[in-house]
N, C-alpha and C positions, 0 to 999 in steps of 0.2 A: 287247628281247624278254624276258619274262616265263614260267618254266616254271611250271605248274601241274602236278595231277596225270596224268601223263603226256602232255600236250599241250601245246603254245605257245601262248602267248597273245601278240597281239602291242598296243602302247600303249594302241590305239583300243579295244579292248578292257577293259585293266585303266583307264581313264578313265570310261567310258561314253560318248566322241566317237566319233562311225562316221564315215567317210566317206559320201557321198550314196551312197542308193542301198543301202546297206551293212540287217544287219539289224538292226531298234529294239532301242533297251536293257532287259537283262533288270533287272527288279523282279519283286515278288511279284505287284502287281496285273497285270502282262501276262501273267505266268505261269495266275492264275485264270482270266485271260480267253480264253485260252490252252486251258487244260482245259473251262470254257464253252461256248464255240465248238466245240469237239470234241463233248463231249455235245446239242447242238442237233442236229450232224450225224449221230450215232448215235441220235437221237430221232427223226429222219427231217422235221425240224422249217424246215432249210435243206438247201438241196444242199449235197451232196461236191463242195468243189471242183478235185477232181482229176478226177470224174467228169462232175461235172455233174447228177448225180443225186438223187433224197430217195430213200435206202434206211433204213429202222426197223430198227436191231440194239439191240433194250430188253435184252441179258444187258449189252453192251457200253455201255449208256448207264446203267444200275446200278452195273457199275466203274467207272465217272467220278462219279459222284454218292457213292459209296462215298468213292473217295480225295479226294471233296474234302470229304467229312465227317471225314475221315482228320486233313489237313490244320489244319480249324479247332482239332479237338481236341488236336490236335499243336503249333498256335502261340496255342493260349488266353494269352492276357495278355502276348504278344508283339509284337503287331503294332501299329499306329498306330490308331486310329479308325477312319479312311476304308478301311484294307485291310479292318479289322475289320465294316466296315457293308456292305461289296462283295462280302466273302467270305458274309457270312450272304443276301443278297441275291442272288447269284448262284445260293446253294444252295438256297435256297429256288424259284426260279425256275424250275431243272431240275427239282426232286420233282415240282413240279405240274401242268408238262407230261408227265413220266414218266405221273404217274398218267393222265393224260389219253390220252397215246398208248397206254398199255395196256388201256384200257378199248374 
């Protein structure tokens, strides 16, 4: 076992091996897709799936599209390519539906 900041981590963790079943590995692109997925559902675009529902919260899908504007300009010249082309593509994706759901 592995301490981190305040927490244990245990092997499967600091490898990136999960056991079945366990939750997928973090990267940055599951993270965007991650943040993504949340702003569709706050566009009212997918359902909630806790709910089951399509509820529209556009203050709430502007802070998602905010921090992931946040982000890009946070890891300019950092990232690989593919995060870098996923990241602009993603955000792109959400403003346009933004606009769309606001209209």
């Amino acid at each position: 076992m592995a301490q981190g900041d305040g927490f244990v981590m245990n092997e499967a963790q600091i490898d990136g091996s999960a056991p079945k079943g366990a939750l997928p590995r973090i990267d940055f692109s599951s993270f965007l897709l991650s943040l993504y997925s949340s702003g569709l559902v706050q566009l009212g675009t997918v359902e909630d799936p806790s709910t089951g529902k399509k509820i529209k919260d556009l203050e709430m899908a502007k802070h998602t599209i905010e921090m992931i504007a946040m982000l890009q300009e946070k890891t300019s010249g950092n990232l690989t390519g593919d995060e870098e082309n996923l990241l602009k593509a993603l955000l792109s994706e959400l403003r346009m539906a933004y606009v769309e759901a606001k209209a």
